[in-house]
C-alpha positions in Angstrom: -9.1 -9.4 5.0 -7.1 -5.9 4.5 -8.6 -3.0 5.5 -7.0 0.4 4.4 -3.7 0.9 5.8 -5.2 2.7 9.0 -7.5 -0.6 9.9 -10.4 1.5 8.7 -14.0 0.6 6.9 -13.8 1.2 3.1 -13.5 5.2 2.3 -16.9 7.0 1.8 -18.4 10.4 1.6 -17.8 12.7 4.6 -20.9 12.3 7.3 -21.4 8.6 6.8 -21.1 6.5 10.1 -18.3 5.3 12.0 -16.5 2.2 11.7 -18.2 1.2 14.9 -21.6 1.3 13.3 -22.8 4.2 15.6 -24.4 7.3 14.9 -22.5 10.5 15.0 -24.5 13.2 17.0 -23.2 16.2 18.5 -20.8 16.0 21.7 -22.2 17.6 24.3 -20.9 19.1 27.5 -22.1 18.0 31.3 -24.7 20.3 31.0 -26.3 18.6 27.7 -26.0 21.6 25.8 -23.3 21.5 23.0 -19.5 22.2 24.3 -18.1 24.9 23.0 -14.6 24.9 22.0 -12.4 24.5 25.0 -9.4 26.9 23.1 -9.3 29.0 20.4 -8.8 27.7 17.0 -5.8 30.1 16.6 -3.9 29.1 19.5 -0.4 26.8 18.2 0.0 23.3 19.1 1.6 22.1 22.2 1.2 18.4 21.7 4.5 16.2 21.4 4.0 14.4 18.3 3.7 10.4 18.5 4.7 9.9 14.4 4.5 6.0 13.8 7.2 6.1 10.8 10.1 5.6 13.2 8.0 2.6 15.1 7.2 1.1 11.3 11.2 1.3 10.6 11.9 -0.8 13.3 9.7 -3.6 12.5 9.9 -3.8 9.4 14.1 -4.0 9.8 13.1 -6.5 12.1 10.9 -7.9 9.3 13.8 -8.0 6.9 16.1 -9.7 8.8 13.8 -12.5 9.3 13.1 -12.8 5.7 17.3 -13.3 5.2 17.0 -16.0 7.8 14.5 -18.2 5.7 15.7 -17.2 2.8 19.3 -18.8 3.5 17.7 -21.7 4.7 16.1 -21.6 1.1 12.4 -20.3 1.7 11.1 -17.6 0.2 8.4 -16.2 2.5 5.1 -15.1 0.1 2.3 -13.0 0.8 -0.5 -13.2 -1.4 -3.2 -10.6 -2.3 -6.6 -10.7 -4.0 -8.5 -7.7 -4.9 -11.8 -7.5 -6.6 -12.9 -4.9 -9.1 -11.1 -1.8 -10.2 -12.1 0.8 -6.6 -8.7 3.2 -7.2 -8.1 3.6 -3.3 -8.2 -0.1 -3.4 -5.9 -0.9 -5.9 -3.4 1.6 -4.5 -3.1 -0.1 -0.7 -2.5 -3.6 -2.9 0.3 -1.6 -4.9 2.0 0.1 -1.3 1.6 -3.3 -0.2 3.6 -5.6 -3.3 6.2 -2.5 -3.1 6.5 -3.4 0.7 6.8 -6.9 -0.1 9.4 -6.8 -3.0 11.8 -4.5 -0.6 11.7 -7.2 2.1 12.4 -9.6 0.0 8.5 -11.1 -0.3 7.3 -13.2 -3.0 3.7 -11.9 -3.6 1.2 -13.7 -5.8 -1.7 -11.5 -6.6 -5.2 -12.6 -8.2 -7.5 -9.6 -9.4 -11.2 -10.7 -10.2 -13.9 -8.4 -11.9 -16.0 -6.6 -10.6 -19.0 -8.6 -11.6 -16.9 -11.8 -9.9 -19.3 -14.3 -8.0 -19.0 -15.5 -4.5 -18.1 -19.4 -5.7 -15.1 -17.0 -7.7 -13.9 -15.6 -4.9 -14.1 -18.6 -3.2 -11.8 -20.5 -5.5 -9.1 -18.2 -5.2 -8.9 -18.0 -1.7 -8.6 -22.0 -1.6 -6.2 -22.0 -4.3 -4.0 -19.9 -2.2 -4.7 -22.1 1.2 -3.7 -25.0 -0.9 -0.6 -23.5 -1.9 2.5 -24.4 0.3 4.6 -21.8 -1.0 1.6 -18.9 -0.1 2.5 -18.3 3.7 0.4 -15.5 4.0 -2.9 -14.2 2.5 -5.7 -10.8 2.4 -8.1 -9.9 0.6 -8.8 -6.4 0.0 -11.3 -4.6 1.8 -13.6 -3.5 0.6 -15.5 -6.3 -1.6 -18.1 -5.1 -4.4 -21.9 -5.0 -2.1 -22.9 -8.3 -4.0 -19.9 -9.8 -1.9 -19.7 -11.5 1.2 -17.3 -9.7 3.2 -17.6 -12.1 6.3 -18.4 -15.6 4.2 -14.8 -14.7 2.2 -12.7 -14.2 5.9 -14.1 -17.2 6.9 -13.3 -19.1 4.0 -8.8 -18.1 4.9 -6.8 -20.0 6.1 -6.6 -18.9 9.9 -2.6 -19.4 10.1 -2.5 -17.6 7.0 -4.6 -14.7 8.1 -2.3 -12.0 8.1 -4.6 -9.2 9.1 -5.6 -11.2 12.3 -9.3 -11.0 11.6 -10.0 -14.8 11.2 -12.6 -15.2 14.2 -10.3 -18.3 15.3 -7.3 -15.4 15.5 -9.8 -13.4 17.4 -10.6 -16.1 20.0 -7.3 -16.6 20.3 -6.5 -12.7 21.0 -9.0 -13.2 23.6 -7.5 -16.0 25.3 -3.9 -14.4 24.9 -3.1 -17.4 23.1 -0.7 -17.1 20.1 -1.3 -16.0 16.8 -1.6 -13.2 14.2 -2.7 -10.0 16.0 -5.3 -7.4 14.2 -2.4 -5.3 12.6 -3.6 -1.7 13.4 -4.7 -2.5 17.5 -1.0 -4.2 17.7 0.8 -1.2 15.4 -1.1 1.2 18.3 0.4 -1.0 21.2 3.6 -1.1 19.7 3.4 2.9 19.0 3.0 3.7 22.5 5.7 1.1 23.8 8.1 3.0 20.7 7.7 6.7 22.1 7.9 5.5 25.9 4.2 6.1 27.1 3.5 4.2 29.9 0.0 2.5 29.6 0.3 -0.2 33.1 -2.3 1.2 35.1 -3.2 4.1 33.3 -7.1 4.9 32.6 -7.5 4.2 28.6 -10.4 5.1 27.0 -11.6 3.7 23.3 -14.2 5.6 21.5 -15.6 3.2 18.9 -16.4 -0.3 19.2 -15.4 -1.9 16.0 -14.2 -5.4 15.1 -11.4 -3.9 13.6 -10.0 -1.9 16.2 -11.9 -0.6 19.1 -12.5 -4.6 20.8 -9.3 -6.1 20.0 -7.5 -2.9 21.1 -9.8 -3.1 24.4 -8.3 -7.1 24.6 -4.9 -6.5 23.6 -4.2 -3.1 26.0 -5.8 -5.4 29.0 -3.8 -7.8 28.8 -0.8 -8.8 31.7 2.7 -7.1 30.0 4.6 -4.2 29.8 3.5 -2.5 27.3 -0.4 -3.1 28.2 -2.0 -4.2 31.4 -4.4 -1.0 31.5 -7.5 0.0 32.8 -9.6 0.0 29.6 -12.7 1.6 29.3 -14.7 1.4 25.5 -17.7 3.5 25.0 -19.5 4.4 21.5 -21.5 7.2 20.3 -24.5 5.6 21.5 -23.6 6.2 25.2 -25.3 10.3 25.5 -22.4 11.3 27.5 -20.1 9.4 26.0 -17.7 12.5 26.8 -17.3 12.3 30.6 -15.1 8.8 29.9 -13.1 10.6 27.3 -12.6 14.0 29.7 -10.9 11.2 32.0 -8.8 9.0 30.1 -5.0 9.0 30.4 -5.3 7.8 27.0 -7.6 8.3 24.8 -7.9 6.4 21.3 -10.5 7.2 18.5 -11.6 4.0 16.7 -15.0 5.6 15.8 -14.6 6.2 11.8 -16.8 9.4 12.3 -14.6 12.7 11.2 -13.9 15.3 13.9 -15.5 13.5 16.5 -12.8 14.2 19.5 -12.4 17.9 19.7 -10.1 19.7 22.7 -13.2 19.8 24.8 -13.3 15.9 25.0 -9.5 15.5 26.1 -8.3 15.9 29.6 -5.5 18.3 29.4 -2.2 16.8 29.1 -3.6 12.8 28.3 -2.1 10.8 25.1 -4.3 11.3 22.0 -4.3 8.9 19.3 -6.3 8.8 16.4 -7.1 5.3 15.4 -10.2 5.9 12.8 -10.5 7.5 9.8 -12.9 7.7 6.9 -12.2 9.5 3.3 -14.3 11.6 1.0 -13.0 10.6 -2.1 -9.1 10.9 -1.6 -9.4 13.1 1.4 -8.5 11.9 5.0 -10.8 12.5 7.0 -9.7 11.8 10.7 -11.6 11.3 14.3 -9.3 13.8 16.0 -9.4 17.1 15.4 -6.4 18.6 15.0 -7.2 21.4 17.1 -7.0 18.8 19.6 -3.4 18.8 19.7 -3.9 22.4 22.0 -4.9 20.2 24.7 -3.4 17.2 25.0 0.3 16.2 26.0 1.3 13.9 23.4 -0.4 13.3 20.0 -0.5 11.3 17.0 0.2 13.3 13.5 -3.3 13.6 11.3 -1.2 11.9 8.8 1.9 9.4 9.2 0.5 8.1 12.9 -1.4 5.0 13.1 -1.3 4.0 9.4 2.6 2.9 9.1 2.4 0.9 12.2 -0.7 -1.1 10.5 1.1 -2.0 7.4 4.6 -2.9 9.4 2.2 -5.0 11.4 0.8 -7.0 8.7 4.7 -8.0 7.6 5.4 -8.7 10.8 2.6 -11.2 11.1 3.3 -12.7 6.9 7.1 -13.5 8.2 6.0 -15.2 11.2 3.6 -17.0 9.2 6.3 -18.2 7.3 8.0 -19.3 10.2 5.4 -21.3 12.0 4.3 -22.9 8.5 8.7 -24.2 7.9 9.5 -24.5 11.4 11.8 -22.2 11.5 12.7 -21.0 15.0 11.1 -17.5 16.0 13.1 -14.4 15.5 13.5 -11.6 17.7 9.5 -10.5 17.5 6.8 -10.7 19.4 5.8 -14.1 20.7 2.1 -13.5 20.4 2.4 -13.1 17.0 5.1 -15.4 15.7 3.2 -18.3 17.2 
């Protein structure tokens, strides 16, 4: 099931909580009192910036070439979309991602149901795409109108075509490090690091914001035995009081809380990696977890817009081509084996 392109929960008003389902109430410093500002507001940014459109233009020419490969073996790889009633936002992450498709050289069938469309409706799409051999991969837009089952319609995928990696077999088999499609915006962070050369063996990482979407699979994936993981990963959530002395530590330190503004410079050790995972959005507005006043503080940072989000959507081709792979037999190409299967 496709979230927005940053792996977030469906846009709403600014205030509303966090993707993790926690409250968002007022960071406070050691003392329990609220922190003040650790710098002024007008001093400039020192932050290197961590932007994710180079990482995304990697992947997805890696993307591309294995398209050409199946294609000349005559298979046209095909990622299918459903979306359900008219939400704007929504129907604009379908259209980025048939635009995506159609320059890799993606087939992409789409079905778009009412809004009044039942469950059993929803339903019958969804197995009329698993039934189709020619479908290799397949999301439905998040979110669904509230008479929807969100979680009854993810079950109901195919897990090998589950391209966002939220199947709970794909998540079981994140969590045994066994192949398969990864959640596209923890691996899109992973791959972010490993692209601008931040070493994360070792290192302390913190994740505010426990969310299915992001803040536990990130926790699984960046603990994991490789290169570019293999940390000491800590996640806390806003209902831990001083959730701030694990953040004031962390080496790195990722927001996956959906609640706007919640790291500020005071929260960062000087110096660490700050990347902002979570967003929400009031109306078209992006609201993001990391202030941008945190950028005074840190050492390296990703951009408020242009970070996380490209890495998410080049993760999600990454896992449709690989689907097409393991469902013609074609041999892996040159991406990531826990993926490709």
């Amino acid at each position: 099931m496709s979230q927005p392109p940053y792996g977030d929960p469906a846009p709403v008003t600014s205030g509303s909580s966090g993707s993790s389902g926690d409250a968002a109430p007022t960071a406070s410093g050691p003392s329990g009192s609220p922190a003040a500002s650790a710098v002024s507001g007008d001093a400039a940014p020192t932050a290197r910036l961590l932007p994710g459109g180079p990482v995304a233009e990697r992947i997805l020419a890696e993307v591309a070439g294995r398209v050409a490969a199946l294609v000349r073996r005559g298979v046209t790889p095909a990622l299918a979309t459903v979306l359900v009633g008219d939400d704007d936002a929504s129907a604009g992450y379908i259209r980025i991602k048939q635009r995506q498709a159609a320059e890799l050289g993606f087939a992409s069938p789409h079905a778009h149901l009412p809004a009044d469309a039942t469950q059993a409706d929803l339903h019958s799409v969804i197995e009329s795409f698993n039934a189709d051999p020619a479908v290799h991969g397949l999301l439905v837009q998040y979110p669904v109108p509230a008479h929807l089952d969100y979680d009854r319609a993810l079950m109901a995928v195919d897990p090998d075509k589950d391209v966002d990696g939220m199947h709970p077999l794909n998540m079981g088999r994140l969590a045994l490090g066994l192949p398969g499609p990864l959640p596209c915006t923890p691996a899109g962070i992973e791959e972010l690091l490993a692209h601008h050369g931040i070493p994360v063996s070792g290192r302390e990482v913190v994740i505010l914001g426990r969310g299915a979407t992001l803040g536990r699979p990130l926790a699984m994936l960046l603990g994991q035995k490789r290169p570019t993981a293999n940390a000491a990963v800590t996640v806390v959530h806003t209902g831990v009081p001083d959730w701030t002395r694990y953040t004031r530590r962390a080496d790195i330190l990722i927001a996956a809380a959906g609640v706007p503004g919640i790291i500020r410079p005071e929260h960062v050790k000087p110096g660490a990696v700050v990347i902002g995972g979570g967003v929400r959005y009031a109306g078209r507005r992006l609201l993001p977890d990391v202030d941008e006043s945190c950028a005074q503080v840190a050492g390296a940072i990703t951009p408020r817009v242009g970070g996380v989000g490209p890495t998410t959507v080049a993760m999600l081709f990454r896992n449709a081509v690989a689907a097409a792979e393991r469902a013609t037999a074609a041999a892996n190409g040159p991406g990531d084996r826990r993926i490709s299967g």
